[in-house]
SELO-610834 format. One line per 3 residues: number of its first residue (from 1); their letters; for each residue z, x, y of N, C-alpha, C. Coordinates in Angstrom, 3 decimals, decimal comma, padded with zeros to 6 digits. Each point is the difference from the previous one (the first is absolute). Last residue first. Example, Ala and Ser with C-alpha at 12.3 -4.5 7.8 and 13.67 -1.06 7.14 Angstrom:
2
2> SA> 007,080/012,850/-002,250/000,060/000,820/001,190/000,730/-000,770/001,090; -000,070/000,290/-005,720/000,000/-000,890/001,190/000,000/000,900/001,200
//
This chain:
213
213> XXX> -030,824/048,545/090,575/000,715/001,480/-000,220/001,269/-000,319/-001,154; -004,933/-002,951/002,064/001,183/000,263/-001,333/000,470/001,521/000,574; -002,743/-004,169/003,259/000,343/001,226/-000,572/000,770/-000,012/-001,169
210> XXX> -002,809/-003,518/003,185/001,322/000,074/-001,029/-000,378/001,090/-000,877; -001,566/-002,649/004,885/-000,858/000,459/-000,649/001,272/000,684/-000,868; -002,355/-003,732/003,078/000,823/-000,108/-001,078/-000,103/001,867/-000,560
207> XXX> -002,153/-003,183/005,113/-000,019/001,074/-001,312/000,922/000,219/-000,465; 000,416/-003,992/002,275/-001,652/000,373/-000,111/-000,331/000,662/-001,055; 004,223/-003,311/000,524/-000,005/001,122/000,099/-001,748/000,428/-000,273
204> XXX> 002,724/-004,110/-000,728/-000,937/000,001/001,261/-000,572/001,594/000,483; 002,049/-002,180/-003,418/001,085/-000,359/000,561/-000,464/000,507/001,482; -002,098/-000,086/-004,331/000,337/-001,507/000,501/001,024/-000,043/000,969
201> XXX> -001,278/004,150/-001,325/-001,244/-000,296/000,489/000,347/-001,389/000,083; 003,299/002,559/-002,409/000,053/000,326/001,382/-001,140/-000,505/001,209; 000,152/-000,503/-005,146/001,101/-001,365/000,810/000,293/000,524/001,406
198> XXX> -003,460/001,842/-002,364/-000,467/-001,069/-000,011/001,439/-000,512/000,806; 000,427/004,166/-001,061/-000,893/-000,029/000,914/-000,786/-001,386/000,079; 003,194/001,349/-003,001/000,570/-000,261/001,330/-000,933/000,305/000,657
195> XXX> -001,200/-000,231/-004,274/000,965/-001,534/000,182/000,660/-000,049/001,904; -003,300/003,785/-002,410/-000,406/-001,109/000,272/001,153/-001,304/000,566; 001,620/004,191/-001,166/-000,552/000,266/001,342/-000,695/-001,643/000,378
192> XXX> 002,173/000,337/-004,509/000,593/-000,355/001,412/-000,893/-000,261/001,411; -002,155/001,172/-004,254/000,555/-001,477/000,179/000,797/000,141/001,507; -001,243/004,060/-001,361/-000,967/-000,714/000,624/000,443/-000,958/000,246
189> XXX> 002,935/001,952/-002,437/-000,164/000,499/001,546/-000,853/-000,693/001,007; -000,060/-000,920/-005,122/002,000/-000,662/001,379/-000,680/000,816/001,436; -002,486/001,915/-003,325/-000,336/-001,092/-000,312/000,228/-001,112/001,571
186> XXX> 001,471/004,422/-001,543/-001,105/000,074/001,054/-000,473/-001,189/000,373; 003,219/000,083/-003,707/000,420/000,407/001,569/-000,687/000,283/000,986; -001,618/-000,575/-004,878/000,922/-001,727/000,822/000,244/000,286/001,570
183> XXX> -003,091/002,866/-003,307/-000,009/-000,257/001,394/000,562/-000,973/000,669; 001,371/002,759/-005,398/-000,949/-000,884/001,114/-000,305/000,026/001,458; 003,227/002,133/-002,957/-001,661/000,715/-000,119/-000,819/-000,306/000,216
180> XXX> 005,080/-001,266/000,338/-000,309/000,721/000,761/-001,700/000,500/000,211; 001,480/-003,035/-003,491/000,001/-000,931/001,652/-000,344/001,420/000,718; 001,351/000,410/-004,568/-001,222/-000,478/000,261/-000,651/-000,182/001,442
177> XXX> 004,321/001,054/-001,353/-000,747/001,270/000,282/-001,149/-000,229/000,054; 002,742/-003,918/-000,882/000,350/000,537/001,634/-001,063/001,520/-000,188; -000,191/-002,187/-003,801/-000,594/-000,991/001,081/-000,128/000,478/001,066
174> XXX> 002,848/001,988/-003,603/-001,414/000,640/000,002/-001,177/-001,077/001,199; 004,844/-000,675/-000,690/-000,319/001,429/000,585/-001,761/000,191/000,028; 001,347/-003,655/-001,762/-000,107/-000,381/001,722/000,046/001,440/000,158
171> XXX> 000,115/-000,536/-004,741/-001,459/-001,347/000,449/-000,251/000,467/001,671; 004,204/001,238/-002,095/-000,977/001,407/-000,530/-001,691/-000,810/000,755; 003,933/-002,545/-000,232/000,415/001,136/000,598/-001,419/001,374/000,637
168> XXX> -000,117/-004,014/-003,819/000,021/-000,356/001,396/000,108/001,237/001,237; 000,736/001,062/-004,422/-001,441/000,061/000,643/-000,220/-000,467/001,117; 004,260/000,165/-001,791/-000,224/001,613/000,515/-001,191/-000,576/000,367
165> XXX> 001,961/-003,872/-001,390/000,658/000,927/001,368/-000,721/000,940/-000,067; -000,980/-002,045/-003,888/-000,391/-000,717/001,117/000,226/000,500/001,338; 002,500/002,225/-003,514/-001,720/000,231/000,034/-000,627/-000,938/001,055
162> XXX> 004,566/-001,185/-000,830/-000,015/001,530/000,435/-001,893/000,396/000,190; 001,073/-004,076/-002,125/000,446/-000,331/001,213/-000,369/001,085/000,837; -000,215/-000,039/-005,006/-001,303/-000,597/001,170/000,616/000,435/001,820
159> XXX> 003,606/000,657/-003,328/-001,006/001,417/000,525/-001,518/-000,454/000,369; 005,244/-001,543/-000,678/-001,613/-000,858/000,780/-000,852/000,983/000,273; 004,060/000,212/-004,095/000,137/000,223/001,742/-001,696/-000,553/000,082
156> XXX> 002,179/-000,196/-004,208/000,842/000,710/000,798/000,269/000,057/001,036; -003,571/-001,222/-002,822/000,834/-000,898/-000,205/001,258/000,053/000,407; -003,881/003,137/000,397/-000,191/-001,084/000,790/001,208/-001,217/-000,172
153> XXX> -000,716/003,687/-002,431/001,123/000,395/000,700/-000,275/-001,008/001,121; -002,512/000,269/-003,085/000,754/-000,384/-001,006/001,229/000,117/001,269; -004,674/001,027/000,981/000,216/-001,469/-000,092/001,515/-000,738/-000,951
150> XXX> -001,147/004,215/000,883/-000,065/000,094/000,934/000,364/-001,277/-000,450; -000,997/002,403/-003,416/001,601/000,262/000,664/000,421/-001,075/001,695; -004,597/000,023/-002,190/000,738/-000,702/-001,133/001,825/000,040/000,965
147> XXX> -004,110/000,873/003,400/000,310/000,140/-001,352/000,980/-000,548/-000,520; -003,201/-001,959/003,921/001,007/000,438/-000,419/000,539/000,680/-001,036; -004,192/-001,877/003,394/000,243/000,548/-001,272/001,339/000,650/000,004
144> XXX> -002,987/-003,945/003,231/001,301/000,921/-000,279/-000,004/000,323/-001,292; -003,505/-001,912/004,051/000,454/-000,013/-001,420/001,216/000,840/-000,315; -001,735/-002,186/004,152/-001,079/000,032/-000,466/000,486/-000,108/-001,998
141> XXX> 002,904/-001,590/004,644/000,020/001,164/-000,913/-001,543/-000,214/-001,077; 000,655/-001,499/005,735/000,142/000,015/-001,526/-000,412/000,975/-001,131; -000,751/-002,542/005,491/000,583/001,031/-000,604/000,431/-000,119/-001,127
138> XXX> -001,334/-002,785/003,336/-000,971/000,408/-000,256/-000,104/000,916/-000,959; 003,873/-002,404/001,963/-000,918/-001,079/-000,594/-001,408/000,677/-000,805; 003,288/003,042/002,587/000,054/-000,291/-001,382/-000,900/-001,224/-000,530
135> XXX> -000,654/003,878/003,489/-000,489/-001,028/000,007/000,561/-000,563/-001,214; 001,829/003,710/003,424/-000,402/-000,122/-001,187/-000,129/-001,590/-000,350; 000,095/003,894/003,962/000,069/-001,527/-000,395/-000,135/-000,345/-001,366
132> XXX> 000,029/004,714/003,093/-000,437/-000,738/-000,194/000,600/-001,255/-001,265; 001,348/002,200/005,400/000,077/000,147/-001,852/-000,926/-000,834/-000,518; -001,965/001,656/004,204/001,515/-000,666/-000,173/-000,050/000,270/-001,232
129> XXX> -002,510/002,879/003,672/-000,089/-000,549/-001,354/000,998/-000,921/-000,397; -001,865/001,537/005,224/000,216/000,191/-001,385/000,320/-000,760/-000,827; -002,927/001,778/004,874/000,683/-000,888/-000,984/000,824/000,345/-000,957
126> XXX> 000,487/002,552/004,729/-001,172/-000,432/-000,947/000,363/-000,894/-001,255; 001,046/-001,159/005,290/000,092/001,285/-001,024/-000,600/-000,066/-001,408; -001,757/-001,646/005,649/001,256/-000,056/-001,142/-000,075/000,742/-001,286
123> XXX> -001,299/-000,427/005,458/-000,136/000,590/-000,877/001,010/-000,320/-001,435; -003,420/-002,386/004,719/001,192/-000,013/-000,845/000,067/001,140/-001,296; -002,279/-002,438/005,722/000,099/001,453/-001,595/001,169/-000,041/-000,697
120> XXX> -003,196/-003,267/003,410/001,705/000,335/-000,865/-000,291/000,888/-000,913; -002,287/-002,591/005,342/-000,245/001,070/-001,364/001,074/-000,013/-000,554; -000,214/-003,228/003,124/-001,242/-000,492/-000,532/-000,270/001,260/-000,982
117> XXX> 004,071/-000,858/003,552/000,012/-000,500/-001,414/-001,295/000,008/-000,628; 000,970/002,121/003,853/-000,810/-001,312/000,495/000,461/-000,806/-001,581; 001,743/004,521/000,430/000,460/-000,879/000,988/-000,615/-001,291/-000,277
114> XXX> -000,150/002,208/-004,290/-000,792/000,133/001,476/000,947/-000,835/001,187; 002,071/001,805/-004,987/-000,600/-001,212/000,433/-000,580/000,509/001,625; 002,188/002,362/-005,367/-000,039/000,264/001,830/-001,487/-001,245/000,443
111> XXX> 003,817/001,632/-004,553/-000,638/-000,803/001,041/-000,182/-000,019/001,163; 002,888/003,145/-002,465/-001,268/-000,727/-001,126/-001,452/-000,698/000,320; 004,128/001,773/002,174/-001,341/000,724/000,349/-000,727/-000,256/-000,840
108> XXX> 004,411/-002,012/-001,036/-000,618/-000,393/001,628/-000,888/000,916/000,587; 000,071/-000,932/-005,274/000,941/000,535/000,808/-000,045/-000,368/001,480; -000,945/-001,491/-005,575/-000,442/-000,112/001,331/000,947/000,291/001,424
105> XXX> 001,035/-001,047/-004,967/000,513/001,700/000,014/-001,197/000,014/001,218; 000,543/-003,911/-001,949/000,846/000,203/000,351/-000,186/001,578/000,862; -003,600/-001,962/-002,873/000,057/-000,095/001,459/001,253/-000,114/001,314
102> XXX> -001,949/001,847/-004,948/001,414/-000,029/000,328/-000,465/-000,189/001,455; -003,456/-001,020/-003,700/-000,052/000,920/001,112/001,189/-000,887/000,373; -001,789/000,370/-005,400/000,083/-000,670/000,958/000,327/000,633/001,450
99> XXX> -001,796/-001,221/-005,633/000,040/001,274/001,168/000,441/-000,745/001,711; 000,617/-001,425/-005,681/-000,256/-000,064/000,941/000,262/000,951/001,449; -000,913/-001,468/-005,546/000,532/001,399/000,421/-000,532/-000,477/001,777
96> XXX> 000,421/-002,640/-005,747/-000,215/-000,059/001,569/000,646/001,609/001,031; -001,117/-001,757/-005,999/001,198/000,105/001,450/-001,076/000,733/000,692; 000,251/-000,695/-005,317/-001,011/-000,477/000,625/001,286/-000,365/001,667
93> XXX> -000,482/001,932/-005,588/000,911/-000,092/001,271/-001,114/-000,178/001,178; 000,340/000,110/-006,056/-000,364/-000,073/001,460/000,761/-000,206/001,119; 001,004/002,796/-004,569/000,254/-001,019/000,402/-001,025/-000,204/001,656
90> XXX> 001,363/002,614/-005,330/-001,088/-000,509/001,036/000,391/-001,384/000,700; 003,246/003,873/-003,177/-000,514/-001,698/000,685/-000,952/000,518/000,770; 003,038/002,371/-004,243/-001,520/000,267/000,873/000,037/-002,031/000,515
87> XXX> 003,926/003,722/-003,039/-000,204/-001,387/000,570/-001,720/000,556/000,939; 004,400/001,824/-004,316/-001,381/000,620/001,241/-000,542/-001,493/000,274; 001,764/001,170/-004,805/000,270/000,401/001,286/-000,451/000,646/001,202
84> XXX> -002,012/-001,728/-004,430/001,861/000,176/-000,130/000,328/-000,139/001,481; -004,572/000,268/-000,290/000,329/-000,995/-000,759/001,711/000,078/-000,306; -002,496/003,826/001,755/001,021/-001,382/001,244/-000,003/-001,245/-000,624
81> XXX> 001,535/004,743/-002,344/-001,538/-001,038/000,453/000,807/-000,817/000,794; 002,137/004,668/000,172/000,756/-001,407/-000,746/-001,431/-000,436/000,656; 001,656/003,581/002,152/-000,384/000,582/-001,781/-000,287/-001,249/-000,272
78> XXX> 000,633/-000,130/004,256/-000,952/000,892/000,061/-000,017/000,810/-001,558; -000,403/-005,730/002,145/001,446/001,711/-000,229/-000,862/000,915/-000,282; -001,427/-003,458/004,070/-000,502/000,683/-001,403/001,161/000,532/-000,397
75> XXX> -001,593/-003,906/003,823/001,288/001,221/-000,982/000,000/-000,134/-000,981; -003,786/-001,659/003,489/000,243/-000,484/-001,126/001,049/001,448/000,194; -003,404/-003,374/002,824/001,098/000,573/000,636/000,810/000,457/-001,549
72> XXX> -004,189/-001,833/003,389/-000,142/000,590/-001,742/001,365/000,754/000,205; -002,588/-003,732/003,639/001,244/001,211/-000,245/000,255/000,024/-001,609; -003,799/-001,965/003,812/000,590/000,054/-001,401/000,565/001,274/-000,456
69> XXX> -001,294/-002,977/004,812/000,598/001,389/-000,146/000,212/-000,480/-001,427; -001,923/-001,936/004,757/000,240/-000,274/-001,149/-000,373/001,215/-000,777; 000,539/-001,581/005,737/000,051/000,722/-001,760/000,105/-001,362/-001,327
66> XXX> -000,941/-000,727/005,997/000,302/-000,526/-001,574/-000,649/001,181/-000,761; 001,364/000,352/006,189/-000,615/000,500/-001,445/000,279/-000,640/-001,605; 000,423/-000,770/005,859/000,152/-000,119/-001,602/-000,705/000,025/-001,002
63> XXX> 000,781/000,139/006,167/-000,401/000,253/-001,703/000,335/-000,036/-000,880; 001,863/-000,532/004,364/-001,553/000,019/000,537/-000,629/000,199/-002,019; 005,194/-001,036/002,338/-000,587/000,061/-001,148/-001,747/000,045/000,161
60> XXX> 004,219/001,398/003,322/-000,757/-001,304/000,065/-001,264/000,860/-001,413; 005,339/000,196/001,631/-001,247/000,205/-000,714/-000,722/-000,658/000,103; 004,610/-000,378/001,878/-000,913/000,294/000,388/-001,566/000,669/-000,387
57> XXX> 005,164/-002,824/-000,994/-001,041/000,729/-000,907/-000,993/000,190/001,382; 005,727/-001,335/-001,115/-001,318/000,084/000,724/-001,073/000,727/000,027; 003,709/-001,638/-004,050/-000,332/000,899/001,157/-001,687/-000,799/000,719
54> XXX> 004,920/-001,420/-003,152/-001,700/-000,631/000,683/-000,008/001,371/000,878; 002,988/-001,445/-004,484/000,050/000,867/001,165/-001,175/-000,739/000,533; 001,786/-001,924/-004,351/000,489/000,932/000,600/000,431/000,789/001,229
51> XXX> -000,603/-004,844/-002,731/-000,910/000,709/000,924/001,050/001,280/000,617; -000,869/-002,947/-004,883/001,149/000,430/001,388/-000,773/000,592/000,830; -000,662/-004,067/-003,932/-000,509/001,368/000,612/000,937/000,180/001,167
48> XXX> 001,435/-002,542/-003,998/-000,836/-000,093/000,945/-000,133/001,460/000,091; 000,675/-000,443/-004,867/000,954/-000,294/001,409/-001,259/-000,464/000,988; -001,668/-001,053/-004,682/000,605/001,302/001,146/000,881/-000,867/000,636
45> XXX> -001,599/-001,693/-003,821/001,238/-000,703/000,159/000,117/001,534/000,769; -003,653/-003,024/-002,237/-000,186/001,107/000,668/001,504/-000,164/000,465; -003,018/-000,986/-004,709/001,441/-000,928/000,956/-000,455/001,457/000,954
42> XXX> -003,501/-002,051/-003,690/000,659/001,014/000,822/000,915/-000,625/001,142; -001,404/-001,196/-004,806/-000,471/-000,215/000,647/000,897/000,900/001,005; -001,739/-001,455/-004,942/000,454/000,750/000,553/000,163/-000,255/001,512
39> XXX> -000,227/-002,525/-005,427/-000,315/000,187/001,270/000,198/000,682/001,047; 001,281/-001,202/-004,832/-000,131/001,476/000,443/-000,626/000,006/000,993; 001,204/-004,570/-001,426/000,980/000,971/000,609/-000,078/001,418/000,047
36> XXX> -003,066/-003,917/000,349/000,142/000,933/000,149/001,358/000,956/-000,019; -001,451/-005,612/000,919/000,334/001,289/000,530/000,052/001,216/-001,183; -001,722/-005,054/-000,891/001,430/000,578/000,335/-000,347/001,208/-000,077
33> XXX> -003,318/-002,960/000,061/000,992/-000,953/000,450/000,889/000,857/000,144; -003,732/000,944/-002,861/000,086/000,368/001,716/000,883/-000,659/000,553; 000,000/001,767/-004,907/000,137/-001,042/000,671/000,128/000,134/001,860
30> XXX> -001,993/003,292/-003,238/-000,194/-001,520/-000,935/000,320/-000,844/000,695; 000,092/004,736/001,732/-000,824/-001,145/000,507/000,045/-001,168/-000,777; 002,142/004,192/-001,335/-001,428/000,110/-000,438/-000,829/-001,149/000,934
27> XXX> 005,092/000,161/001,010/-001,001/001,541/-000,258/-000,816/000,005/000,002; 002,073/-003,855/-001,461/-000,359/-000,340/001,473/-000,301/001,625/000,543; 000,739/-000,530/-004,477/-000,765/-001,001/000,546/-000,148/000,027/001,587
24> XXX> 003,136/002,282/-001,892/-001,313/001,111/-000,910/-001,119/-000,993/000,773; 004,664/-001,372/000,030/-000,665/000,894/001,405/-001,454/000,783/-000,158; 001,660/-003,782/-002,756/-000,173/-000,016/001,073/-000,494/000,938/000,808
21> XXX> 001,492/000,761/-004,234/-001,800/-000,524/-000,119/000,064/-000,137/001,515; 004,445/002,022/-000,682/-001,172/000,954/000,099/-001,309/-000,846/-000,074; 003,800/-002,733/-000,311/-000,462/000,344/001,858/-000,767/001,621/-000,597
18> XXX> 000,794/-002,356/-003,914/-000,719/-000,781/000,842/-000,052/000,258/001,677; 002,178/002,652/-003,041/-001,401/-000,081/-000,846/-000,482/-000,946/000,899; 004,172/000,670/000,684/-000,044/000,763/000,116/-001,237/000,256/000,046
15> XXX> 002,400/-003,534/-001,244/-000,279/-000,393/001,358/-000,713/001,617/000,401; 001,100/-000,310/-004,603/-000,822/-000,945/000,356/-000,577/-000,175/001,443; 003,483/002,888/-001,654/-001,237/000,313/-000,242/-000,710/-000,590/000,340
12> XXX> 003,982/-001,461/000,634/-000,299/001,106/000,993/-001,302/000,447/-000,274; 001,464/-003,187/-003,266/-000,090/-000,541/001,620/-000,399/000,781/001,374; 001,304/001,420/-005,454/-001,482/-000,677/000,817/000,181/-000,404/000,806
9> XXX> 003,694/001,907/-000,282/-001,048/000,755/-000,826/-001,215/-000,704/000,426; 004,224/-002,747/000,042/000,007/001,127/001,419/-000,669/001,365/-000,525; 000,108/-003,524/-003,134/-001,177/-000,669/001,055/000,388/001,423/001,143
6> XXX> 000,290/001,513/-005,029/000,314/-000,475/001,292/-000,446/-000,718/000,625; -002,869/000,496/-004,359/000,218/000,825/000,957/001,201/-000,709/001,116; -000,656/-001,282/-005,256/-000,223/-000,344/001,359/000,171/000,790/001,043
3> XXX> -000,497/000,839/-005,851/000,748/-000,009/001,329/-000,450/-000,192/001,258; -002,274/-000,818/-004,809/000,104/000,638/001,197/000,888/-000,565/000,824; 000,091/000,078/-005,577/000,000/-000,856/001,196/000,000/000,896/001,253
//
């Protein structure tokens, strides 16, 4: 004669077997009526934003330069394959490099105006480079090779995290040395000369005429 299983045996089992068909069901879509419970969804729970400092800015931005920069970035050991140990990312990087003229740093022999107001000579200084910008919407890891040790010690600590940092890093040094080999700053210069010799000519001035020292 078979012995009857417990009911406090089957009962737990039972209710156990039927919320796994459920959730298996509403998982796979069987029943559109009820939600998903491996559904994901994103909570945003920052702080606000703080506003630190405010400085007063006298740049006037005449240029900008868009990079884009693939950074091959890999640690090698130096007995050990890099299938064991040792990491390689390709990553794109894609940022902004803007040139600009410190119209703060305009002195009182900077500017010299005609009695009649109708000549203005102006001398301002030479352009330069701002930091450059790093474009993340535009920006991303291409591929990542990790070795065996590497990905084992990943369970330890955020060593994506660390690699993401150096290329990024590595994406804007090489942006910003990019920027110097261009003509952004000759670029800004012109731009300027052009911007104040149009807003000095609506203001009634004849001859315009804008130096660089």
């Amino acid at each position: 004669m078979r012995r009857r299983v417990p009911w406090y045996i089957s009962l737990p089992i039972t209710l156990a077997v039927i919320a796994a068909l459920f959730l298996g069901a509403a998982n796979l879509g069987w029943l559109p009526g009820l939600p998903s419970p491996f559904e994901e969804k994103t909570v945003d729970r920052s702080q606000p934003v703080v506003l630190k400092s405010v400085q007063n800015m006298s740049r006037y931005t005449a240029a900008t330069g868009n990079f884009q920069v693939i950074v091959d970035l890999a640690d090698e050991a130096k007995f050990l394959p890099s299938a064991l140990l040792g990491t390689r990312s390709l990553y794109v990087g894609a940022g902004t490099v803007g040139a600009y003229v410190d119209l703060g740093k305009l002195g009182p022999d900077s500017v010299k105006v005609s009695e009649d107001r109708r000549t203005a000579t102006i001398v301002i200084p030479h352009a330069q480079l701002a930091d450059a910008a790093l474009d993340v919407k535009k920006s991303y890891m291409y591929s990542q090779e990790r070795g065996l040790f590497d990905r084992f010690g990943d369970f330890f600590s955020d060593g994506n995290a660390d690699d993401q940092h150096k290329v990024e890093l590595l994406a804007v040094d090489k942006i910003q040395k990019a920027a110097k080999d261009t003509e952004l700053t000759v670029t800004a210069e012109n731009n300027t000369k052009a911007m104040l010799t149009g807003l000095l000519g609506s203001l009634g001035f004849t001859s315009v005429t804008v130096g660089v020292a």
